[in-house]
N, C-alpha and C positions, 0 to 999 in steps of 0.2 A: 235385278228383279224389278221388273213394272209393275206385278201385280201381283197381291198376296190373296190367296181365299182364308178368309179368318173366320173361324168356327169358335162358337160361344153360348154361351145358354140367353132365352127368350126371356127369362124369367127376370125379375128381379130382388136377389139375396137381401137380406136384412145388414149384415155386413160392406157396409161403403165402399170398403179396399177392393173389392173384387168391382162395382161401377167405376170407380177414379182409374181405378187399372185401366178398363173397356177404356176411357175418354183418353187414359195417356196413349197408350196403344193407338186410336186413332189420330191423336193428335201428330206422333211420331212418324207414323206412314206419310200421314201429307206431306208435312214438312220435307220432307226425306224426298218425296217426288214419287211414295207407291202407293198404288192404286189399291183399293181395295175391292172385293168382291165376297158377297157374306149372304145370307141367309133372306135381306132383305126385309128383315121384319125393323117393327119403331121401336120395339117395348122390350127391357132388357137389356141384358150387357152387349145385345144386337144393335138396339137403338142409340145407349151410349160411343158404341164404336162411331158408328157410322155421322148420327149427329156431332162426334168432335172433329171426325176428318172432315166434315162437309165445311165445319167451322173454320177448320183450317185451311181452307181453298180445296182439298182433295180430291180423288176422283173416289166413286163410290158407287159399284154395282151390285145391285144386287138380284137375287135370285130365287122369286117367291112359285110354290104350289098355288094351284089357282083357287084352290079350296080355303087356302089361308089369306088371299085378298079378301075375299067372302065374308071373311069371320073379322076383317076391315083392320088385318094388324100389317100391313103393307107399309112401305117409309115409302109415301110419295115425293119424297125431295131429296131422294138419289137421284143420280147423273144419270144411271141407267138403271131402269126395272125388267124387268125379264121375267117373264108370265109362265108357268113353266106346266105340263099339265102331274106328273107325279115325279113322286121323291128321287126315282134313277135320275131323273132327265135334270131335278135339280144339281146332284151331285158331280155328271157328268159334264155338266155345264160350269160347273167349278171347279173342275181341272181344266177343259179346253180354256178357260179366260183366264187361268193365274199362271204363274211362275212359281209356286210353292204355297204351304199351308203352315199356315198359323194358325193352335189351338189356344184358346182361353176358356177359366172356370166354365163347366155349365152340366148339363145334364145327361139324357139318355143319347139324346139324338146328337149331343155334340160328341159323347164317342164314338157312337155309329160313323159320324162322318172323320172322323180324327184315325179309326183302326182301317177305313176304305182306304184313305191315304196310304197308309203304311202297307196296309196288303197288296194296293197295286203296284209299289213301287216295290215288294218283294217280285212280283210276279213280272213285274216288267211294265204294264201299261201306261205307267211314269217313270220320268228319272228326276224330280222337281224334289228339292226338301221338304222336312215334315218335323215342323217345330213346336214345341210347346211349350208353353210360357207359363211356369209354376208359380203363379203369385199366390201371397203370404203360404205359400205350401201346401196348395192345395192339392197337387198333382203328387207328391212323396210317395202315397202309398201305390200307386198306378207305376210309376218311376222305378220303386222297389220290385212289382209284381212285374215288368217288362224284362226286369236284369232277372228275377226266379224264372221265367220260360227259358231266357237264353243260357240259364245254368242248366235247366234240366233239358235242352238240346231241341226244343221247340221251334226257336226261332235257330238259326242256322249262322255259322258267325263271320258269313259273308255279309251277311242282314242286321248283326248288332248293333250298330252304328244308325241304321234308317231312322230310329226316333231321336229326335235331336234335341236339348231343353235345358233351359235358362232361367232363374228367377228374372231377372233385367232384357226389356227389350233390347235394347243396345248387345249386350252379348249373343243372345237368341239373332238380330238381324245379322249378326258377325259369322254366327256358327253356319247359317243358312248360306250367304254369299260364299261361303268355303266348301259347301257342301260337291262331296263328289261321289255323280251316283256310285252304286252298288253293281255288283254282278246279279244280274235278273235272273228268275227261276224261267224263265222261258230260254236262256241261252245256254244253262248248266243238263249237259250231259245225265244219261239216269243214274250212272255208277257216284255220280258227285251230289245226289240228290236223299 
């Protein structure tokens, strides 16, 4: 993997653990030699990512709505900024540049972009991992609620396996490099559907 898309909230929580996470988490890509590509904002578990891998020598792209440079929350001291005009064209721009996605704590729009992943890789559009990194536990009940759809036959169990997730980066980079896609819903037959 060259290049991870990591999704994370904007925000910044009251609780530290989830910032130090965001900075190790970048720290470790760099080191590692992978690039990142996020959200492109400064503020938040976006800005700690991104400011620790830049720290680290890293590469760092990101990939802002042109409405949110506006509102002046852009990280002008990424490698790459990327102007984007709406939200498809961000997201779609975050699969053509990475090799897989890494999720971290955050909000609405970080699942929105965490269940794109996984939907496109059921559908076929990707065959890239799709990890998520449950720090101090945040992800448990989401974790729990992914394994209730694949009981109740929602998810399909060619497809159980597409969310991948780890408390520890190191495990998570491990699970991802092994990763091997799925049978896609665009190449199954209707009687297998």
């Amino acid at each position: 993997m060259k290049r991870l898309a990591v999704y994370c909230g904007s925000a910044l929580p009251a609780d530290p653990v989830y910032v130090e996470a965001a900075r190790h988490v970048g720290r470790s890509l760099a080191l590692r030699g992978i690039g990142i590509v996020y959200g492109g904002g400064r503020l938040g578990l976006m800005g700690a990512v991104a400011d620790a891998a830049l720290e680290a020598g890293g590469e760092v792209v990101g990939v802002i709505p042109e409405a949110l440079v506006s509102a002046e929350v852009a990280h002008r001291g990424c490698t790459e900024l990327h102007v984007v005009q709406t939200m498809h064209q961000r997201k779609a721009l975050f699969t053509d540049l990475s090799d897989g996605f890494m999720t971290l704590p955050g909000g609405v729009g970080t699942m929105d972009e965490l269940w794109e992943a996984i939907s496109w890789a059921q559908l076929g559009y990707h065959s890239k991992p799709v990890g998520l990194l449950n720090v101090a536990g945040f992800y448990d009940q989401l974790i729990a609620f992914n394994q209730h759809m694949i009981g109740a036959g929602f998810i399909r169990p060619q497809h159980a396996n597409i969310l991948l997730h780890a408390d520890a980066i190191e495990l998570l980079l491990d699970q991802m490099a092994a990763y091997q896609p799925h049978e896609p819903i665009f190449a199954m037959k209707a009687d297998r559907l």
